[in-house]
TORROVO-511466 format. One record per residue (C-alpha): residue number from 1; residue in one letter; x, y, z. Coordinates in Angstrom, 1 decimal. Last residue first. Layout:
BEGIN
<r NUM,A,<X,Y,Z>>
...
! end
This chain:
BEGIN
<r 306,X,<124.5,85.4,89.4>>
<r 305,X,<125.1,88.9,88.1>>
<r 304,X,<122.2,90.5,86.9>>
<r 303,X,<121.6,93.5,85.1>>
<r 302,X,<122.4,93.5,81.4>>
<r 301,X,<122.0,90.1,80.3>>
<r 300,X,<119.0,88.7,82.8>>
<r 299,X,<117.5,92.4,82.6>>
<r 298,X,<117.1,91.2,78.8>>
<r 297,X,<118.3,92.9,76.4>>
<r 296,X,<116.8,95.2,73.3>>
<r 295,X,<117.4,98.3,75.5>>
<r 294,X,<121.1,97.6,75.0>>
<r 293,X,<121.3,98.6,70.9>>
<r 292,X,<119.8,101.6,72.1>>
<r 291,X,<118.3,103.8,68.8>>
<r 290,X,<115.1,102.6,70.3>>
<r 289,X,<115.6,103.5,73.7>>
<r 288,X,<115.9,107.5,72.6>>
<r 287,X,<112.2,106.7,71.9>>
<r 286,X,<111.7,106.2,75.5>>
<r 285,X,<112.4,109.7,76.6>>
<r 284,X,<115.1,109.3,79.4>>
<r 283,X,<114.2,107.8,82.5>>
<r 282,X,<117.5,106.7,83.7>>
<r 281,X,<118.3,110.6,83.1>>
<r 280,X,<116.5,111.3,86.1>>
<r 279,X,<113.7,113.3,85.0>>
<r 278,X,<111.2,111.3,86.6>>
<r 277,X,<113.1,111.0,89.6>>
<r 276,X,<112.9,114.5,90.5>>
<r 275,X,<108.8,114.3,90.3>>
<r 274,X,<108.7,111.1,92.6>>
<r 273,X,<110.8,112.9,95.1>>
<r 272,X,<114.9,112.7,95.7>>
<r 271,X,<115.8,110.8,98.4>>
<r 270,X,<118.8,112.7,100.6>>
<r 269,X,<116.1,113.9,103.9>>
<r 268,X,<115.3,110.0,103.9>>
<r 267,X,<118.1,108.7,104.1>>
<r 266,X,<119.4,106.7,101.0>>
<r 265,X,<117.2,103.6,100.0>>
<r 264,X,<116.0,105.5,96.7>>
<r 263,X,<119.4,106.9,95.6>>
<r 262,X,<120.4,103.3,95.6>>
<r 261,X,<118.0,102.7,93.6>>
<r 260,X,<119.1,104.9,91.1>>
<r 259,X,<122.8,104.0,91.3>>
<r 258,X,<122.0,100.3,90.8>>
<r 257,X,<120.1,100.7,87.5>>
<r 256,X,<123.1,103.3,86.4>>
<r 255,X,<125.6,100.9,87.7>>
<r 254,X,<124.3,97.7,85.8>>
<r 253,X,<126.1,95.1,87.9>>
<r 252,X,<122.5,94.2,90.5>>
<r 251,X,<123.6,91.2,92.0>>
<r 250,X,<124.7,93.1,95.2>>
<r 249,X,<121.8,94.5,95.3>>
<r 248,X,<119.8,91.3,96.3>>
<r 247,X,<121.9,91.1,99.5>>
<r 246,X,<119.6,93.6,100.8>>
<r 245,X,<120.9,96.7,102.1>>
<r 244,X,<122.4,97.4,106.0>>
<r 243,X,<121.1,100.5,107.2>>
<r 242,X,<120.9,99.4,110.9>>
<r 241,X,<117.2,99.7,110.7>>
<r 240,X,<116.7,97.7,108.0>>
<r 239,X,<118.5,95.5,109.1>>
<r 238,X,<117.4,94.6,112.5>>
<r 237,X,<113.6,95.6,110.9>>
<r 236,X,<114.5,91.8,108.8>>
<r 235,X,<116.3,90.3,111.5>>
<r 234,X,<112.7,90.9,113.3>>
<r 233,X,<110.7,90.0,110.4>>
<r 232,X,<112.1,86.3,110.3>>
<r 231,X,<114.2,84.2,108.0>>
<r 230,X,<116.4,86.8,106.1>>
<r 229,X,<117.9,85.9,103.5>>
<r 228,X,<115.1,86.8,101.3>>
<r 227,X,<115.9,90.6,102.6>>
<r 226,X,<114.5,91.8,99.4>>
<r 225,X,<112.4,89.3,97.0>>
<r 224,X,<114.2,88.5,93.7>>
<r 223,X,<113.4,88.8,90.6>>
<r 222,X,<116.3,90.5,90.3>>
<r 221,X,<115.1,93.5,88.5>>
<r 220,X,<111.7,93.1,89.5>>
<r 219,X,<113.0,93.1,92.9>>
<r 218,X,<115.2,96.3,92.8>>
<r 217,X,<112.5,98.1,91.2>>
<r 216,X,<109.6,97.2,93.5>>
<r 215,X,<112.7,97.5,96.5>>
<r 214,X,<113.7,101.6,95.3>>
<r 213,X,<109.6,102.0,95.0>>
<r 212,X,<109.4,101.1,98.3>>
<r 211,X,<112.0,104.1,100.0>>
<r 210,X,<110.3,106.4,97.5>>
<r 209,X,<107.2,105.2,99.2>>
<r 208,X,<109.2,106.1,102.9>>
<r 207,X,<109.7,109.7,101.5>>
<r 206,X,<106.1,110.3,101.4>>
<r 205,X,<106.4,111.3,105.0>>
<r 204,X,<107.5,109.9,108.4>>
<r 203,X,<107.2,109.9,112.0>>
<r 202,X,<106.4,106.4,113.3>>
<r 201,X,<109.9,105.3,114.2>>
<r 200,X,<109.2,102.2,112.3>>
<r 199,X,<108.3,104.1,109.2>>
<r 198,X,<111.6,106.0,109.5>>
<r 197,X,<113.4,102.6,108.7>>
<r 196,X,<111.4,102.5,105.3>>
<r 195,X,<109.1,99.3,104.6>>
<r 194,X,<109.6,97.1,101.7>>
<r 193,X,<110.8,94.3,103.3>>
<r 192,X,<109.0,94.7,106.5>>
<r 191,X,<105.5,94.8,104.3>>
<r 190,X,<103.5,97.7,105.5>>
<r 189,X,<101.6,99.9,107.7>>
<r 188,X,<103.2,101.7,111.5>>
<r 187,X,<101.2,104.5,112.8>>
<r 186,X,<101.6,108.4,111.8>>
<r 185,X,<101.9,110.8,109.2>>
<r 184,X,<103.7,114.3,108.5>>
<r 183,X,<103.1,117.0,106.6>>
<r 182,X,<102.1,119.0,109.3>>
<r 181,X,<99.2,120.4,107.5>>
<r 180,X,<97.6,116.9,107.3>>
<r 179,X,<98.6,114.2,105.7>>
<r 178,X,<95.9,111.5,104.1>>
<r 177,X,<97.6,107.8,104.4>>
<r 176,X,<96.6,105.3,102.5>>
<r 175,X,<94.3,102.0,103.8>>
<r 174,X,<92.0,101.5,100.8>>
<r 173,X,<94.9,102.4,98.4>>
<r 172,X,<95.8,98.8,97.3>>
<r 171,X,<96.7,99.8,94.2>>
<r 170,X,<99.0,101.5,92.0>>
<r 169,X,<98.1,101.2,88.3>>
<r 168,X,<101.0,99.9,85.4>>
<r 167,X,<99.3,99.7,81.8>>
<r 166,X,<101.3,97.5,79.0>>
<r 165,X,<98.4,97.2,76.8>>
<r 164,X,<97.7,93.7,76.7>>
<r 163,X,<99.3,92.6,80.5>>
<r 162,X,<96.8,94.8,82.1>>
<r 161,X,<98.9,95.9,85.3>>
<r 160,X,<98.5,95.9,89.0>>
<r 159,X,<100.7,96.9,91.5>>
<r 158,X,<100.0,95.8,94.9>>
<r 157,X,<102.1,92.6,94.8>>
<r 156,X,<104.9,94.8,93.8>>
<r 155,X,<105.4,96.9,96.7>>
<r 154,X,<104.0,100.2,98.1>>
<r 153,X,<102.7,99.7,101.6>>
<r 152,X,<102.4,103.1,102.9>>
<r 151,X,<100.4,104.5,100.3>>
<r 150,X,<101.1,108.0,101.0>>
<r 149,X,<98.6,110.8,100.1>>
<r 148,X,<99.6,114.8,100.3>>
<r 147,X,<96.2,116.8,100.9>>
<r 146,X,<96.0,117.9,97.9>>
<r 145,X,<97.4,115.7,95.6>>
<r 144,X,<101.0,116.4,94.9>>
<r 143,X,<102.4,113.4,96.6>>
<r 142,X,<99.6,110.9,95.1>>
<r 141,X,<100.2,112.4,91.4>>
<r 140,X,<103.3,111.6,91.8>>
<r 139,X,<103.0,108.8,93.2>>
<r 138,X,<101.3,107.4,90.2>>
<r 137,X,<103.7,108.9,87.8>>
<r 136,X,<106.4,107.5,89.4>>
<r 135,X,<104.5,103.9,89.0>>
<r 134,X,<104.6,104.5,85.3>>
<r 133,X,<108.3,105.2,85.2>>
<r 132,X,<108.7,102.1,86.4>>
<r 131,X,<106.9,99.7,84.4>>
<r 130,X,<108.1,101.7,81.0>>
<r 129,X,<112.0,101.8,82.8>>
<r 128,X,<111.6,97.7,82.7>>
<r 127,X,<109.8,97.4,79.4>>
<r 126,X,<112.9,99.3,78.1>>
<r 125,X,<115.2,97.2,80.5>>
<r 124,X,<113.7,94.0,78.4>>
<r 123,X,<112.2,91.1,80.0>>
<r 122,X,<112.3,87.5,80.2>>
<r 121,X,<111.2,86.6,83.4>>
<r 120,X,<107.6,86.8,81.8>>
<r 119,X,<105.4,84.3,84.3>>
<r 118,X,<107.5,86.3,87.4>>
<r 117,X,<107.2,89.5,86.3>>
<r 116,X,<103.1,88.9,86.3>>
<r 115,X,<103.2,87.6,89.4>>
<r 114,X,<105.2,90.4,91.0>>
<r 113,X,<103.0,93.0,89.1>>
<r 112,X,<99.7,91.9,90.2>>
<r 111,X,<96.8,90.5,87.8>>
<r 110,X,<96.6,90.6,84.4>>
<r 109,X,<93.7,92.1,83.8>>
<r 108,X,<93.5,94.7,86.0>>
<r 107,X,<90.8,95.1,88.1>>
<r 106,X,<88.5,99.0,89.1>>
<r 105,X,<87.6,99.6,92.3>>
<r 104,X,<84.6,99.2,94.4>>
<r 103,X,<84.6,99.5,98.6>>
<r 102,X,<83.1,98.0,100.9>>
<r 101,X,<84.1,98.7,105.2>>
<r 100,X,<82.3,96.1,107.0>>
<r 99,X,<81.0,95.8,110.5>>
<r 98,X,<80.9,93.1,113.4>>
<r 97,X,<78.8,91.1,111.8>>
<r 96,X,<76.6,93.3,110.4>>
<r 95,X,<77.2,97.0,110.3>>
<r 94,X,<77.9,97.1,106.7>>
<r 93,X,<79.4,100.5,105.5>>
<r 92,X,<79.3,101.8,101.9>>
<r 91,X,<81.6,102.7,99.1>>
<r 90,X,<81.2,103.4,95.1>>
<r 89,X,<83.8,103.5,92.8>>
<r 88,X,<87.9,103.6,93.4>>
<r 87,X,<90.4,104.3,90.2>>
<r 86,X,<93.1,101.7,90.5>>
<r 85,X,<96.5,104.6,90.0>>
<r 84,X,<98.3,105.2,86.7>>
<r 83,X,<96.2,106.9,84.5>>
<r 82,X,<95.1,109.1,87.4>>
<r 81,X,<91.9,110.3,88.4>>
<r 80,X,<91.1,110.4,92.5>>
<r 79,X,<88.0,111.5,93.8>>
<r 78,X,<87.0,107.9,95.0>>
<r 77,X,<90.2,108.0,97.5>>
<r 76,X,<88.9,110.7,99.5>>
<r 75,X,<85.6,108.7,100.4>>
<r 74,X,<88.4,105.6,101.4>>
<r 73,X,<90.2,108.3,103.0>>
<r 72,X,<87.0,109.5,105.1>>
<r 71,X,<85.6,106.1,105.6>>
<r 70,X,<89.1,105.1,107.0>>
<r 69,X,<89.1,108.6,109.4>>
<r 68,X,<85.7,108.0,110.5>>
<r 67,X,<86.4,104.4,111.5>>
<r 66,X,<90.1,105.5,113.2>>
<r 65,X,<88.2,108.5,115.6>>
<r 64,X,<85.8,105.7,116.3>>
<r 63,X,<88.5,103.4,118.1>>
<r 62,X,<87.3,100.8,120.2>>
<r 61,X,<85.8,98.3,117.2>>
<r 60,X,<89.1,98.9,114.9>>
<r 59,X,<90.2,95.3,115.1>>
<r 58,X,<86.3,94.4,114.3>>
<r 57,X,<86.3,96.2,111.0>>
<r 56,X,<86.2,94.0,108.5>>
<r 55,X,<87.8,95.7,105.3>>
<r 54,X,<86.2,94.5,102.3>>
<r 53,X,<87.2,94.8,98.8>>
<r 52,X,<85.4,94.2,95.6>>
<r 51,X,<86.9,94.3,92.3>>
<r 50,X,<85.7,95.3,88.9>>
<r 49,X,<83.9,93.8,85.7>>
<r 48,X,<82.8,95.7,83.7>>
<r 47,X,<79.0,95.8,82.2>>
<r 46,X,<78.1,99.5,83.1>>
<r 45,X,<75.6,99.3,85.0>>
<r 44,X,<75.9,95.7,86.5>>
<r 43,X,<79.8,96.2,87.6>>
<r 42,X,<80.3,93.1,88.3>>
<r 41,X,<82.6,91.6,91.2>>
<r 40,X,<85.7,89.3,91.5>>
<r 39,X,<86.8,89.4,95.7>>
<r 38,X,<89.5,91.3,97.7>>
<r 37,X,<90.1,90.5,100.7>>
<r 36,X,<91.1,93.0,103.8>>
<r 35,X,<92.8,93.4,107.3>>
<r 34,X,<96.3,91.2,106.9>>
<r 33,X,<96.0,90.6,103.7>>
<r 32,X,<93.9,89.4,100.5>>
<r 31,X,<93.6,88.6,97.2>>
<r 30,X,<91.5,88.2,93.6>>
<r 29,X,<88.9,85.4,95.7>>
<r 28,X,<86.2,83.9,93.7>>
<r 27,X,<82.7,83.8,95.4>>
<r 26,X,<81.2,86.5,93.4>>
<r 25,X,<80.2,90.4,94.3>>
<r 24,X,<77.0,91.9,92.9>>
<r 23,X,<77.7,95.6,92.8>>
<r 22,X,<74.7,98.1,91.1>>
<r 21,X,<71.9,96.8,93.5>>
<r 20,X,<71.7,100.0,95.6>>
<r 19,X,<72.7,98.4,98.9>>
<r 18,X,<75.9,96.6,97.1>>
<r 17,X,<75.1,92.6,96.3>>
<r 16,X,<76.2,89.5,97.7>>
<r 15,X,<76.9,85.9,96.7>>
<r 14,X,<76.1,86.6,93.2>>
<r 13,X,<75.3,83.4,91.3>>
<r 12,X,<77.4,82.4,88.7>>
<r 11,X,<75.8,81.8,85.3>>
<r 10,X,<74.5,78.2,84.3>>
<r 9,X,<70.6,78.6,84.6>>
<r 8,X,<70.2,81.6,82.8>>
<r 7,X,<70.6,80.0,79.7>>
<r 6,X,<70.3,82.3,77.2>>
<r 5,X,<67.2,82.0,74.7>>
<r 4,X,<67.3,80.6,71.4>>
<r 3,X,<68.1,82.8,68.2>>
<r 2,X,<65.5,82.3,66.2>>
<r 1,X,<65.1,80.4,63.0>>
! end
């Protein structure tokens, strides 16, 4: 007996597709911010699906210089192949309705890295350093790109990971900063809590997503958000910019865990790079974890104090 046909008549429909007919994006919503949303999408060529994210442009309507310079990163961004950052596909520009930037990149499959720590709050410091040392790797390769690339809004809602291999990818890359020769970028991006105090003073370098990835770590390991006391962005930046830390790090009692990021909120000429923390002994080989009666703990155990 044959094998009846599919039933077309149940799938989703597309509610728009790319120019060349690759990218048919769905109704379902995977994020969004302050200028983009991210939406489920198929990959029709190559049967994956992947994420679509739009940028509307209207905020940038007056400014041509900044609409080349986001096509031009976005273009950038495309080139890039690491293990450990969202690899970007295809982009285009929509002029209707005030303009679009699109652009393709790759999903996760379990979602962010706050949610995800947040549905497994039991976690080991091995899995811990794993998460972490994978996220070095992706700045890494971001710092020592050439030109130099700074997310500018590293924190742990933009951190992806597929939950069934352990995989950590940076994301959220649509809006980086390319440096130029002077090594130095400008204009304020990011989430106050994660945000370096040179970052308000405009003038700042890859340093500031050291800065971030001392907060991802801290806030993972507390499961805690940084600055939660604080009830408004402004006491937030008072804070911040008056070099007073969290509260969350107080709870942190592991001193090697604290010591390292407390090496990543120092100033920003003492932070060490993404390449000196790899080899920070925190980072050791993880097989040497194995013969580690503590790696078997839980961050609830060996970290926190409540």
């Amino acid at each position: 007996m044959p094998n009846p046909s599919p039933d077309h008549s149940m799938a989703e429909p597309f509610v728009e597709v790319d120019p060349k007919g690759r990218y048919g994006r769905y109704k379902e919503m995977l994020g969004t911010g302050a200028m983009k949303r991210v939406y489920r999408a198929f990959d029709k060529e190559e049967g994956l699906e992947v994420a679509w994210n739009q940028v509307k442009l209207r905020a940038f309507s007056s400014d041509e210089a900044m609409l080349r310079r986001l096509m031009a990163e976005v273009q950038l961004l495309q080139q890039l192949r690491s293990p450990n950052v969202i690899v970007a596909h295809g982009s285009w520009l929509d002029n209707k309705n005030g303009g679009t930037l699109n652009f393709i990149t790759e999903v996760c499959s379990s979602g962010n890295l706050q949610d995800y720590r947040k549905k497994h709050p039991r976690v080991s410091v091995r899995a811990l350093k794993n998460w972490m040392r994978q996220i070095l790797k992706g700045l890494e390769y971001l710092h020592t790109n050439s030109p130099c690339i700074i997310h500018r809004d590293l924190n742990c809602s933009n951190i992806f990971i597929n939950g069934n291999t352990g995989q950590v990818k940076i994301g959220d890359l649509g809006l980086a900063a390319v440096v130029g020769e002077n090594h130095a970028a400008h204009s304020i991006l990011g989430t106050p809590e994660f945000m370096a105090p040179e970052l308000y003073e405009e003038n700042y370098t890859e340093a500031i997503d050291i800065y971030s990835f001392g907060m991802c770590m801290l806030e993972l390991v507390t499961m805690e958000m940084p600055y939660s006391e604080c009830d408004s962005v402004a006491k937030i930046y008072k804070k911040v910019s008056s070099g007073v830390k969290p509260q969350a790090l107080n709870k942190v009692k592991d001193p090697q865990v604290k010591g390292l990021i407390e090496k990543c909120l120092a100033h920003q000429s003492q932070r060490p790079s993404a390449s000196q923390l790899l080899r920070d002994p925190f980072f050791r080989d993880p097989n040497d974890d194995e013969k580690n009666y503590t790696s078997s703990l839980t961050l609830e155990h060996l970290m926190i104090s409540r």
